[in-house]
C-alpha positions in Angstrom: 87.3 46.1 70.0 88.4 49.1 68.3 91.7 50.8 68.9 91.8 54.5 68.6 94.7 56.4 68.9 94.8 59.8 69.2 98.3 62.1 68.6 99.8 65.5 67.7 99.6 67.3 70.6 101.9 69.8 72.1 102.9 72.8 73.6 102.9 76.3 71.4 102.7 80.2 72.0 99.7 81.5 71.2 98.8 82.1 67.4 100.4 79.3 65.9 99.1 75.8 64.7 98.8 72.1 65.4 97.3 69.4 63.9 96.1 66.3 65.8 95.7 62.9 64.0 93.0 60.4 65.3 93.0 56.7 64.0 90.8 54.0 64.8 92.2 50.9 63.9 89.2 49.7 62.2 86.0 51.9 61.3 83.7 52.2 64.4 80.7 49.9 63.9 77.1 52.0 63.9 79.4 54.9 64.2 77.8 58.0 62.1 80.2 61.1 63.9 83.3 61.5 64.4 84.6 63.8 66.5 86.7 66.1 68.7 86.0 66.9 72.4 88.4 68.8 74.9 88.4 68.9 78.1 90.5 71.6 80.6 91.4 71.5 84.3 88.4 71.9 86.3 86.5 72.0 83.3 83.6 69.4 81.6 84.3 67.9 78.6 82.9 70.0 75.6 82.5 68.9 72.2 85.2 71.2 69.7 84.2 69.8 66.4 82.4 66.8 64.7 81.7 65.4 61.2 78.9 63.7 60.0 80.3 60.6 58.0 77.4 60.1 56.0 77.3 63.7 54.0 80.4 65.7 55.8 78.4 68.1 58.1 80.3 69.6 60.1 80.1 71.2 63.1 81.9 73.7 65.2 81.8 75.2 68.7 81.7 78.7 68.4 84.9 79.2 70.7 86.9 77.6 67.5 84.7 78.7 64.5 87.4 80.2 62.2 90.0 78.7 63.4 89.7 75.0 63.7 88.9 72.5 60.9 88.1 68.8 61.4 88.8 66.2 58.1 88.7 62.4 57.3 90.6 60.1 55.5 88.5 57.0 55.0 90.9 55.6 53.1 93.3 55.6 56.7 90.1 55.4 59.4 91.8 58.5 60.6 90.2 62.1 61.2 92.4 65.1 61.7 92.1 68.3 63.7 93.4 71.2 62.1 94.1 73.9 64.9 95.6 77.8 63.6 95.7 80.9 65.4 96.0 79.2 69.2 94.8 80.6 72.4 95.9 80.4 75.9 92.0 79.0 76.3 92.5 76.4 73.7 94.9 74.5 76.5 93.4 71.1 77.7 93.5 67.4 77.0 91.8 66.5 73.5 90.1 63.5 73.4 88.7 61.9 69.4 85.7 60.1 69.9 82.9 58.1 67.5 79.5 57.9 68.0 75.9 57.7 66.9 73.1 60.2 66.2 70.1 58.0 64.9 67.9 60.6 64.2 70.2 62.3 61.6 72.3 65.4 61.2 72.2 66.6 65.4 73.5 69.9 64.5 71.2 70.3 61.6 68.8 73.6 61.2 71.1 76.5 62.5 69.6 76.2 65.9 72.0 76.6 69.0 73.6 73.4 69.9 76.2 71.4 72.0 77.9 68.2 71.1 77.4 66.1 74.1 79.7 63.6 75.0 77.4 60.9 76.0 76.5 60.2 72.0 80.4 59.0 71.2 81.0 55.2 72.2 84.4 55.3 70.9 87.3 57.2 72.9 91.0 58.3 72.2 93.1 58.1 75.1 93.8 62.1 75.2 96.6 64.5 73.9 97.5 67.4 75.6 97.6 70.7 74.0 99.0 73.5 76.1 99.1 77.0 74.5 101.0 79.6 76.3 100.6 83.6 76.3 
């Protein structure tokens, strides 16, 4: 089964940057998104940014939009998550994930949309990300 491995977490004051490094340690069969979910204390999951493999859509929630930048190396099976400008509200576990979308693009069309975490068969095992004031 695929390994994925998920890293580059920490703990910052608010308004500076980290980057988190995702590798799978072989690419995700029938896997068409790859992904970044987060999910804080008390919280659900929610889906922080994704890429479409096939074309490089990307998608954002709007809580990050600006600010956060997902990227792929396919040459490494690894996908990054570039995070500036941090918030106390960006604090939670962060979780990489692959999945499916059969139908295409999910996100596609402009119209309002949220990742969901039931698409993604492929799971990190977490890093935290704590941002303080």
């Amino acid at each position: 089964r695929v390994q994925v491995a998920d890293s580059g977490g920490g703990s910052v004051q608010a308004g500076r940057s980290l980057r988190l490094s995702c590798k799978f340690s072989a690419y995700p069969g029938n896997s068409n998104m790859m992904g970044w979910f987060r999910q804080a204390p008390g919280k659900e999951r929610e889906g922080v940014a994704c890429l479409w493999t096939g074309g490089g859509a990307s998608y954002y929630a709007d809580s990050v939009k600006g600010r956060f930048t997902i990227s792929k190396d396919n040459a490494l099976n690894t996908i990054y998550l570039q995070m500036n400008r941090l918030r106390p509200e960006d604090t939670a576990v962060y979780y990489c994930a692959a999945g499916n979308s059969p139908w295409g693009v999910p996100w596609a069309g402009g119209r309002p949309y949220t990742l969901p975490a039931s698409d993604f068969g492929y799971w990190g095992q977490g890093t935290q990300v704590t941002v303080s004031s």
